[in-house]
C-alpha positions as CSV (number, residue, x, y, z in Angstrom):
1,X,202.1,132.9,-84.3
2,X,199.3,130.7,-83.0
3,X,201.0,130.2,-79.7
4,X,201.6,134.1,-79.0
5,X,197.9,134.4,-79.6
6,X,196.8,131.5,-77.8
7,X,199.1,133.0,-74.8
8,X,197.8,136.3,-75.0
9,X,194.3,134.8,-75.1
10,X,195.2,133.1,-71.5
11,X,196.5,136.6,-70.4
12,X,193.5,138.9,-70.7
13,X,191.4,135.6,-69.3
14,X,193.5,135.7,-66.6
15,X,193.6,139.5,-66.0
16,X,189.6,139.3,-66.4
17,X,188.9,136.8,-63.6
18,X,191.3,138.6,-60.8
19,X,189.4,138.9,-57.8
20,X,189.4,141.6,-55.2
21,X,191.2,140.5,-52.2
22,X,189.6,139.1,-49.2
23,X,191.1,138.9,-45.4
24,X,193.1,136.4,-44.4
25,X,190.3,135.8,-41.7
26,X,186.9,136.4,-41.8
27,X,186.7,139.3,-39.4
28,X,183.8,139.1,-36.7
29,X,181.0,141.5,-38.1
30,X,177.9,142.9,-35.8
31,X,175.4,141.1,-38.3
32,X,172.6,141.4,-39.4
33,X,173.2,144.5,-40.9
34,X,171.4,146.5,-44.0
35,X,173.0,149.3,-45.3
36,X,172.0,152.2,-48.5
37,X,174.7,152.0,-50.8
38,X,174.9,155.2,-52.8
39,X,176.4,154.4,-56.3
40,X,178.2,157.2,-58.2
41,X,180.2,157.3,-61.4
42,X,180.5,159.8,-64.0
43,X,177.9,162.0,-62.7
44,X,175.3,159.0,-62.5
45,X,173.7,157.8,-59.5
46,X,172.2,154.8,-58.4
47,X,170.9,154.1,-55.1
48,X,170.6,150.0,-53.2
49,X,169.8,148.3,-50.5
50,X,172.4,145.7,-49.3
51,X,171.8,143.0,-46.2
52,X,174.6,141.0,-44.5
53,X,174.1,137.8,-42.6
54,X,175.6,135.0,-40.9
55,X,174.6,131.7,-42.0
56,X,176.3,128.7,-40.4
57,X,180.1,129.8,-41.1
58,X,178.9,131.8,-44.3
59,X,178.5,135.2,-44.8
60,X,175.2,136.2,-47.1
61,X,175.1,139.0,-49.1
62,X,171.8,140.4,-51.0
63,X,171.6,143.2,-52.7
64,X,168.6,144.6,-54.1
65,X,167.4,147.4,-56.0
66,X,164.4,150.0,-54.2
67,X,161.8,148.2,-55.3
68,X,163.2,145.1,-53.8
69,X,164.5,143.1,-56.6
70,X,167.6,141.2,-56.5
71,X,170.7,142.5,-57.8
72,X,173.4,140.0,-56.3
73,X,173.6,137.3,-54.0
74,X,176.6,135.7,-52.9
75,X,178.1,133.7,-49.9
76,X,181.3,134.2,-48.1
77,X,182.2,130.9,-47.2
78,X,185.6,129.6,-46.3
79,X,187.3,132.5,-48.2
80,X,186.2,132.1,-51.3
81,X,182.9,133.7,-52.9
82,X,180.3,131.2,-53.8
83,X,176.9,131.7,-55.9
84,X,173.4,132.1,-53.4
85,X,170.6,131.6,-56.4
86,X,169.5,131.8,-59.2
87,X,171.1,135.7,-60.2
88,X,173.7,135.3,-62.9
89,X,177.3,136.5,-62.1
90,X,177.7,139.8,-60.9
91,X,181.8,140.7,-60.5
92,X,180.6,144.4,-60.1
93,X,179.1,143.8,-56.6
94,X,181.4,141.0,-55.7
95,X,184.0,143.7,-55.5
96,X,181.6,145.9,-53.8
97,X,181.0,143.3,-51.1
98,X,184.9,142.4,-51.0
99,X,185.5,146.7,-50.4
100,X,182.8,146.3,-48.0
101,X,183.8,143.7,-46.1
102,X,187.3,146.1,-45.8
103,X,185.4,148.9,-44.6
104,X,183.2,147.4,-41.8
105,X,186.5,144.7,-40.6
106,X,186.9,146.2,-37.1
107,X,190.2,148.4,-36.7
108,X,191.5,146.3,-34.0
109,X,191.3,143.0,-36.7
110,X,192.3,144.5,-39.7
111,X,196.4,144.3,-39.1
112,X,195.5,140.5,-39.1
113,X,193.0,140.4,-41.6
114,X,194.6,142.8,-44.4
115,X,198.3,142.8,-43.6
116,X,199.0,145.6,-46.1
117,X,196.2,148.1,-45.0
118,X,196.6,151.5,-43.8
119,X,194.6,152.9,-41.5
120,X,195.0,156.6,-40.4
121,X,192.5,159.8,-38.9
122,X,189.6,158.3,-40.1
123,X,190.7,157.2,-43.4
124,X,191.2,153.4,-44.5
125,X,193.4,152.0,-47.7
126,X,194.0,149.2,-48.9
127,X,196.2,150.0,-52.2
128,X,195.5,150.2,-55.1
129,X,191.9,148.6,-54.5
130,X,190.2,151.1,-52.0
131,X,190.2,153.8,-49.6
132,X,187.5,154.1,-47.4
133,X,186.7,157.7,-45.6
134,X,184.4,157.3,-42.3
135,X,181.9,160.0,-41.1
136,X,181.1,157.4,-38.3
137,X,181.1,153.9,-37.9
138,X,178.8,152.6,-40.5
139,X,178.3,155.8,-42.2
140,X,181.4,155.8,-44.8
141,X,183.0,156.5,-48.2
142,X,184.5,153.8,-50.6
143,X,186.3,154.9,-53.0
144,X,187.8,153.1,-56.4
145,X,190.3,155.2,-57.5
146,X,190.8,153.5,-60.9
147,X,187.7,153.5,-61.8
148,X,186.6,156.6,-60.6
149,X,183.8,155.2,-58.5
150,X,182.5,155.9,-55.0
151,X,179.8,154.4,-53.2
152,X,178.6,156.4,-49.9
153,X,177.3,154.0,-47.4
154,X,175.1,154.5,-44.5
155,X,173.2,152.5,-42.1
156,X,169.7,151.7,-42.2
157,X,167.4,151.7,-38.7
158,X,166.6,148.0,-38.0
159,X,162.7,147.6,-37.0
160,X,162.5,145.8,-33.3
C-alpha cells in the first residue's frame, strides 16, 4: 500500500515539473526585442510587456506588468531555463517564453530547431503544445489549446 502511494506520489511530481519543449538549437533571434503580450482566458484579460536579450550566450527574458513591475525573469542558457533574480518561480511564463521562443524561431531554422513542427499558410504548430497564427512577422496568435488560452502578441516601436 505504502509503495503504490509513494509511486503515485512520484507520478504527479513528475507530471508537475514537465517542461515545455525547447529547440534543439537556440535559433538566431533579431534581439533586442519588446513585445505586448495580450493574455486571455475565460473571458479575462491581462495585458504585459515582455523584453528579449542576448547576454553572452544567454537569452534574457523580463516580463513586466504596465506599471513596470516584474512578473518573470529567466535566462535561456545552454538549453535549459535558469532563474535571473530575485522573482519566485513562475512555470506560467516559462511556458510562455518556451511558446514564444517557437513563434519568433525563423521559418528557415525551425525544421532544425523543432523537428516535429508544422508550418503551413501562415499558421505554426507544434502539437499538442501550441499553434501560433501570424498576422505579420511579429504581430501573432499563440494558442494553448488545452488550456484554452491565447495570448496575441505584437511588437512594440523601439525609441532610436
Amino acid at each position: 500500500m505504502m509503495r503504490a502511494l509513494l509511486i503515485g506520489c512520484l507520478l504527479l511530481l513528475a507530471a508537475c515539473a514537465s517542461q515545455p519543449p525547447l529547440p534543439v538549437h537556440t535559433p538566431n533571434l533579431a534581439l533586442p526585442v519588446q513585445l505586448h503580450i495580450e493574455r486571455e482566458q475565460d473571458g479575462q484579460r491581462q495585458d504585459w510587456l515582455l523584453v528579449i536579450q542576448r547576454e553572452g550566450e544567454a537569452l534574457r527574458w523580463s516580463l513586466m506588468d504596465p506599471l513596470g513591475i516584474p512578473l518573470a525573469r529567466q535566462k535561456l542558457v545552454a538549453g535549459s531555463w535558469q532563474a535571473d533574480g530575485l522573482l519566485p518561480p513562475n512555470p506560467q511564463a516559462r511556458e510562455l517564453f518556451a511558446a514564444l521562443l517557437f513563434a519568433l524561431t525563423p521559418a528557415a531554422e525551425l525544421p532544425g530547431s523543432y523537428p516535429q513542427a508544422r508550418e503551413d499558410d501562415g499558421v505554426r504548430a507544434l502539437k499538442p503544445h501550441w499553434q501560433v497564427i501570424y498576422r505579420a512577422p511579429l504581430t501573432f496568435t499563440v494558442s494553448m489549446p488545452g488550456q484554452h488560452l491565447d495570448y496575441r502578441v505584437t511588437a512594440l516601436e523601439s525609441s532610436p
